[in-house]
N, C-alpha and C positions, 0 to 999 in steps of 0.2 A: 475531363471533358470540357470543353470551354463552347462559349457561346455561337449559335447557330444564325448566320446574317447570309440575307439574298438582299439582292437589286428587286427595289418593290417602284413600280413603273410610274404611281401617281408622284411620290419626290423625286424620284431619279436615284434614292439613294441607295446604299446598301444597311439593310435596317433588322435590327433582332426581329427574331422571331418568338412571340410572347403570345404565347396561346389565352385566349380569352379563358377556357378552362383549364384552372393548373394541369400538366399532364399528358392533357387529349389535342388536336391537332384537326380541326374542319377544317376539310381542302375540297372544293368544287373546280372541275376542269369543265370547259367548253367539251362538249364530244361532237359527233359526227354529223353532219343532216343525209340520212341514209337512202340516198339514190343513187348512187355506184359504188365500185370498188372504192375501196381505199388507197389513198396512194404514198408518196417515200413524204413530202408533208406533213400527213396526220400521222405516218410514222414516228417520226420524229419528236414531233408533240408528246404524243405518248411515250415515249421512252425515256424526256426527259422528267418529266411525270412519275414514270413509273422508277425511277430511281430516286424521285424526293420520299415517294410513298414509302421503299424500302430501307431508306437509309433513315427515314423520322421513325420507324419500327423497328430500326436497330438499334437506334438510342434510345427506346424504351417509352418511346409516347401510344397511346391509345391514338389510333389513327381511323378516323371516320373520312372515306375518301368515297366523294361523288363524281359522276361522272357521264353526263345524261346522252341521250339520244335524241335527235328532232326529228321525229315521224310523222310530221305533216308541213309538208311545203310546198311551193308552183313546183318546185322543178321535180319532186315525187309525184305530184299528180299530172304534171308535163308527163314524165315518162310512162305510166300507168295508163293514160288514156292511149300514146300511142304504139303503147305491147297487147293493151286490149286489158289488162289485169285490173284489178282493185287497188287506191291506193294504200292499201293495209299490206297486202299481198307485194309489192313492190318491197313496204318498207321492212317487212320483216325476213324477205330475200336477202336486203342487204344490212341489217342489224345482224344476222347469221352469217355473214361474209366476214363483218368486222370483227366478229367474234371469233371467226377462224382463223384470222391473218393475224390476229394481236395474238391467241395463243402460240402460232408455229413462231412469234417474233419473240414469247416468251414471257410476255407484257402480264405482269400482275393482273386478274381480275379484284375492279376496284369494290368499296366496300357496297354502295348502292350504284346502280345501273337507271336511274328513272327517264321513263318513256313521257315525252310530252303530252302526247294525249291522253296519259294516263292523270295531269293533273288540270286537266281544262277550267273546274272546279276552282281550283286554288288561283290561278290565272284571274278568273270574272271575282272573283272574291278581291284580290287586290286591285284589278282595276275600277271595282267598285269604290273601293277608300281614298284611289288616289284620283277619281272623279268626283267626289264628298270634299277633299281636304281640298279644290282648289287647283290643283295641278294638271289636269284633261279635262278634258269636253267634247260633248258628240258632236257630230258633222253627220248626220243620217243617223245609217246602223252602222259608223264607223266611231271610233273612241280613238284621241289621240292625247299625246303626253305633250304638256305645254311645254317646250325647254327654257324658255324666257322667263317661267315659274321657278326654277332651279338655277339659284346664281352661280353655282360651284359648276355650270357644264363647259363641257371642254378643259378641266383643268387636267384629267386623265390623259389625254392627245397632245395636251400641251398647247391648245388654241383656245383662241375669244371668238364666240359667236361671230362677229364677222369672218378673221380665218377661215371658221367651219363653214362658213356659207360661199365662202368664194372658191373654196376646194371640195365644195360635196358635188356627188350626182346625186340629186333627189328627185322623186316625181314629183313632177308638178302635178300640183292640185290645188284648185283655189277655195277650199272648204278650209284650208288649214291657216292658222293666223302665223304661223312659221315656218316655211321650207323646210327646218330642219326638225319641225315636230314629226314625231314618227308613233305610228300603231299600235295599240295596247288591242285592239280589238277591231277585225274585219268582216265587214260584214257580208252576209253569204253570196256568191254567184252562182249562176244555174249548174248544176252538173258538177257539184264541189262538194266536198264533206265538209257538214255544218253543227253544230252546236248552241241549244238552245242560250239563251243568257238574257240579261234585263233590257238589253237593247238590242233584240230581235235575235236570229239565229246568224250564225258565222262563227268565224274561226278564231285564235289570239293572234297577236302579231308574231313575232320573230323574239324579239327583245324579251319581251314579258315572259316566256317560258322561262326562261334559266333562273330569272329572279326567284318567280314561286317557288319553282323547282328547290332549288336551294336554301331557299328560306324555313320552307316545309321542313328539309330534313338534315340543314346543320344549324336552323337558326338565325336572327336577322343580322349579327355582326360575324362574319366569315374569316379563318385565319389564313386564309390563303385562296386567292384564287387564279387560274394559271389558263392555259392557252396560247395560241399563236398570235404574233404581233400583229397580222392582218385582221385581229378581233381587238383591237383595242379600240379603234372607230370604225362603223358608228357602235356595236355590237358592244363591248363594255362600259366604254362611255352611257351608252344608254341602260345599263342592266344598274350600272351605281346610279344614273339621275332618279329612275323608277322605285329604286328599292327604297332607298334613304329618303325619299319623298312620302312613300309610304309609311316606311317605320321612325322616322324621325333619329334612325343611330347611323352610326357609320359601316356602310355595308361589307368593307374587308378592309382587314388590317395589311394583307401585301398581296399587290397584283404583280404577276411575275408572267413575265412573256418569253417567249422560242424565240428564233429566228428563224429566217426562210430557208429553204432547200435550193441551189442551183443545179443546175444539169452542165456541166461542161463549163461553167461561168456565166452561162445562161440564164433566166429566170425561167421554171419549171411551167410549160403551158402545153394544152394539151394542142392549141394553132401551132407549135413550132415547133411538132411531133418528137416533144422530148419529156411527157409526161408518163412517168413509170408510176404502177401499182407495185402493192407490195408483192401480190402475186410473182408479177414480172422481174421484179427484183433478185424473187428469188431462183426465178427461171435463169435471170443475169448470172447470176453467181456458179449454178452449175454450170451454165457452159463455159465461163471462164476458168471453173478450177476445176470439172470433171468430179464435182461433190456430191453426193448421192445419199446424204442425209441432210435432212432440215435443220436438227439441233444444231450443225456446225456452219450450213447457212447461217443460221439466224444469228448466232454468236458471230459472225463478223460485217452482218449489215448492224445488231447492238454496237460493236467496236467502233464501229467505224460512225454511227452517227450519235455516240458520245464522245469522239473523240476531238471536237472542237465544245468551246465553252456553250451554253443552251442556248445565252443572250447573242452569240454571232451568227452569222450566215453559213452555210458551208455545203461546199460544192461537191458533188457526184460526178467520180468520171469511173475508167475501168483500173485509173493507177490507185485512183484514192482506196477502191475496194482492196485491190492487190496491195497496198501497202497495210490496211490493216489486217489482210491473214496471215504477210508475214511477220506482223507484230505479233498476232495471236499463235504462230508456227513457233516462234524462239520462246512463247511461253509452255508449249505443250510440250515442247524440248523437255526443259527442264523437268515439268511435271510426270513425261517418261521415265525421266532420267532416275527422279524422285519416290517413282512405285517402283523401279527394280532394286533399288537400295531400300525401302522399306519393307522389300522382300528378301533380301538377301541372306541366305542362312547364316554367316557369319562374318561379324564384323569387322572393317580395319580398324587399326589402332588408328586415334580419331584423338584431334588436340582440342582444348576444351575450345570451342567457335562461341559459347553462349547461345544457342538459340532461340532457345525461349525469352532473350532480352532483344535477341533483333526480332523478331517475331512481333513481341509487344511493340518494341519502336516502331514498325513497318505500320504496324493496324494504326496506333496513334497518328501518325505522316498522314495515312489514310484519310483519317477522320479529321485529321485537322483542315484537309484540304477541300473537303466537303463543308468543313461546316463554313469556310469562305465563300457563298453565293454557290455551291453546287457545282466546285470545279472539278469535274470527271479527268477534263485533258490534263491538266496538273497531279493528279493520283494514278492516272495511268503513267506519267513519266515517272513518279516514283516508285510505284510496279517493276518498271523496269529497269532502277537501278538495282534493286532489289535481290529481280532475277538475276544479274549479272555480278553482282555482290554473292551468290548463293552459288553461281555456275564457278566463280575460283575455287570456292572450298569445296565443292561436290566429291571429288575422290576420294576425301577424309570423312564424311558423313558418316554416321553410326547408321541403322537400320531407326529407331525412335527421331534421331533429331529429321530424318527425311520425310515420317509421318506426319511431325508436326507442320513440315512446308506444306506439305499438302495437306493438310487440314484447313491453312489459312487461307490457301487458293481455293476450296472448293467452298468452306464451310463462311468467310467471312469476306476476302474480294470477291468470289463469285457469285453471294448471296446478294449483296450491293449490287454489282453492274449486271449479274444476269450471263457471265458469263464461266468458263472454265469449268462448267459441268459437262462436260462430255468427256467419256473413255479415250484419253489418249492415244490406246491403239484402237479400239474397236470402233469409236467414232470420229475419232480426229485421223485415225489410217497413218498412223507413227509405229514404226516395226522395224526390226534389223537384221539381216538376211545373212546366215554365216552359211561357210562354203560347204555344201550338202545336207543343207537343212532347209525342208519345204515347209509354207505357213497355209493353212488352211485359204483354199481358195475362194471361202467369203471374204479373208482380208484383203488375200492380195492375188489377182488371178495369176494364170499358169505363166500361161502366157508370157505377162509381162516379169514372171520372177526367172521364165526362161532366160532372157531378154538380160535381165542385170547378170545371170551365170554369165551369158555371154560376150558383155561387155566386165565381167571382171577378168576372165580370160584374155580379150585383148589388151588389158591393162598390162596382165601380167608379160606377155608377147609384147608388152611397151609400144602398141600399134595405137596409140593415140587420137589418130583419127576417126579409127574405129569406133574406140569406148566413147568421143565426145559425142559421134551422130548416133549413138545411142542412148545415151545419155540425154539427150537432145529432143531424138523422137517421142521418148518417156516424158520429159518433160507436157510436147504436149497433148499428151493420153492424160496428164495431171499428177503424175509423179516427180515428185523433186528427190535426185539422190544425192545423200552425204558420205562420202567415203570414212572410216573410222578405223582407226589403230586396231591390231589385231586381225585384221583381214575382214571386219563384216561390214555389210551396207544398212547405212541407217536409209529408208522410207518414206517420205511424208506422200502419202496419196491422197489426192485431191485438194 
């Protein structure tokens, strides 16, 4: 096994990862501020995420992974004043939302979930020290962080103080001796949820949650902390000037960022009515493939938004979708192909292939290409040679050595990316139709196995025309057919 390097965003560079404690693995992700759905964005995040998480637990690290909630903001209490609700009652509407969507998407539940107002305490506590050490100071009942206190700001963004001030939007406000000082502590408005603290009742800012938060529960130097690159300014820039001002260490060892989602080549915005939830996404998918189960939704929105590097961009249309389920179709192939030779009563004579060494080589390829900055797109091309390395010798397979393929697929690629757990036939809808032989009509309705009887018969009648406008129609019912030596029809539905 050789060493583990990602792109850590304050050098720029690509840098070991060297856990503070031998072994174990602190990772803090940005989470959600829970006033609507979630959308293919924090999708994305999370996924890339949630395959560091799975693959640093395959390599055998103790993995404490956080990964918080913001439960209190204007735009929670914007929306709560005008549904009529509480703002507790909003936010725990939609922390139960996000919680549904990451489950149907398959998303590891991380190790802590911490709710911000669960730590308001920790909050006034640190910006007590860093109003003692010199760094903030009140302006009324407001508490702000001095940035011109912290020589090292802007080095995360990549800008000097001017830069940031000639590219920020900040409020004006003339209590602050810097534009771009920002809020450790605000102080109450009428008709707001408030919090007692040493400088009157109000609320924490924005920034200062995730510090405590994280500080609280993986400690003050972090091995990793992750999020989208639209949180790099002002939002982590300010969670390292606060933190490290506070504790005097260095508050993470690698900041590691996404890249954005487009819509069509687009930027994803909800003004230029091209912002999907994840909900919606997976609304997308069925009507496009006629898919009638979530696991196999969700395994090709995972496919397809691991299937560019984390650190690039990458765009959403209806081809990109449809090009990863026929990526993930030529693997379920196999994987059919693979349970009926693992079943097979008795074996062909079968020339020694090695398996168990391409096997091993295949997982090593794997793991090596992960431990390069977490490149999925590069492990899934070699997935795929794999398959296609497996689909020449498939004929020759014993019953044991097609176990073993599917072992590797279900129990060690699909445990990493989160996918290839679904039943080939019963979930993925792969099955092979021989001439008078009916399949249960949860698989595959009457109807449409009527339909292939009767375009195998035009076939046979060499009427052409016939079997393709049927072939054709089926197509978009969300049947795709494969014709197969020996007279029967392979299936992929939906």
């Amino acid at each position: 096994m050789g060493e583990i390097r990602i792109t850590d965003s304050l050098t720029g560079k690509k840098l070991p990862l060297v856990p503070v404690h031998t072994g174990e693995i602190r990772m803090y992700v940005c989470g959600v501020t829970v006033y609507d759905r979630v959308h293919l964005g924090h999708a994305r995040s999370a996924l890339v995420f949630d395959l560091a998480f799975r693959f640093f637990q395959h390599r055998g690290f103790g993995v404490t992974y956080a990964k918080n909630f913001t439960d209190i903001d204007d735009k929670i209490i914007q929306r709560a004043k005008a549904e009529g609700r509480s703002w507790k009652e909003v936010a725990d509407i939609f922390i139960a939302s996000y919680e549904r969507d990451m489950a149907r998407l398959g998303v590891l539940s991380p190790t802590i979930a911490p709710k911000a107002t669960d730590h308001v305490r920790e909050m006034i506590e640190m910006t007590r020290r860093l109003l003692e050490q010199g760094f903030a100071y009140r302006a009324g009942g407001d508490v702000y962080f001095q940035v011109e206190r912290f020589p090292d700001y802007g080095r995360l963004s990549g800008k000097c103080l001017e830069e940031l001030l000639a590219g920020a939007r900040v409020e004006v406000d003339e209590r602050k001796k810097n534009p771009l000082d920002f809020a450790l502590w605000k102080a109450a408005k009428p008709d707001e949820p408030s919090w007692e603290s040493p400088w009157g009742p109000g609320r924490p800012g924005w920034h200062i949650e995730c510090s405590a938060m994280a500080v609280k529960h993986l400690g003050e130097t972090l091995d990793l902390h992750g999020g989208g690159e639209d949180l790099i300014f002002p939002h982590h820039e300010n969670e390292r000037a606060q933190s490290e001002a506070a504790t005097g260490k260095p508050f993470v060892r690698l900041w590691v960022h996404n890249g954005f989602v487009t819509i069509n080549r687009e930027k994803m915005s909800k003004s230029l009515g091209n912002f999907f939830t994840v909900e919606e996404i997976f609304e997308k998918s069925k009507q496009l493939f006629g898919i009638l189960n979530d696991r196999k939704a969700a395994e090709i929105i995972r496919y397809f938004l691991l299937s560019a590097h984390y650190r690039s961009p990458i765009d959403f249309s209806d081809e990109s979708i449809r090009e990863a389920k026929a990526a993930l179709d030529n693997f379920y192939l196999l994987l059919f192909e693979m349970e009926k030779i693992s079943k097979a009563p008795s074996a062909p004579a079968s020339g020694d292939f090695h398996i168990a060494q391409r096997l091993e080589r295949i997982q090593g390829e794997i793991e090596s290409t992960l431990e390069e900055d977490l490149n999925a797109p590069a492990a899934f091309g070699r997935l795929q040679s794999f398959r296609a390395e497996i689909n020449r010798i498939s004929i020759r397979l014993v019953p044991d050595d097609a176990a073993g393929i599917l072992r590797f697929f279900t129990n060690v690629a699909g445990s990493l990316f989160g996918i290839f757990q679904c039943s080939p036939e019963r979930e993925w809808g792969i099955m092979e139709l021989s001439e008078g032989v009916s399949l249960d009509e949860q698989l595959l309705p009457r109807r449409a196995q009527a339909r292939i009887a009767e375009r195998n018969e035009a076939r046979r009648a060499k009427n052409w025309a016939l079997a393709d406008q049927i072939r054709d129609e089926l197509l978009k019912q969300g049947l795709v057919l494969e014709d197969r030596p020996g007279g029967t029809t392979r299936v992929i539905y939906g």
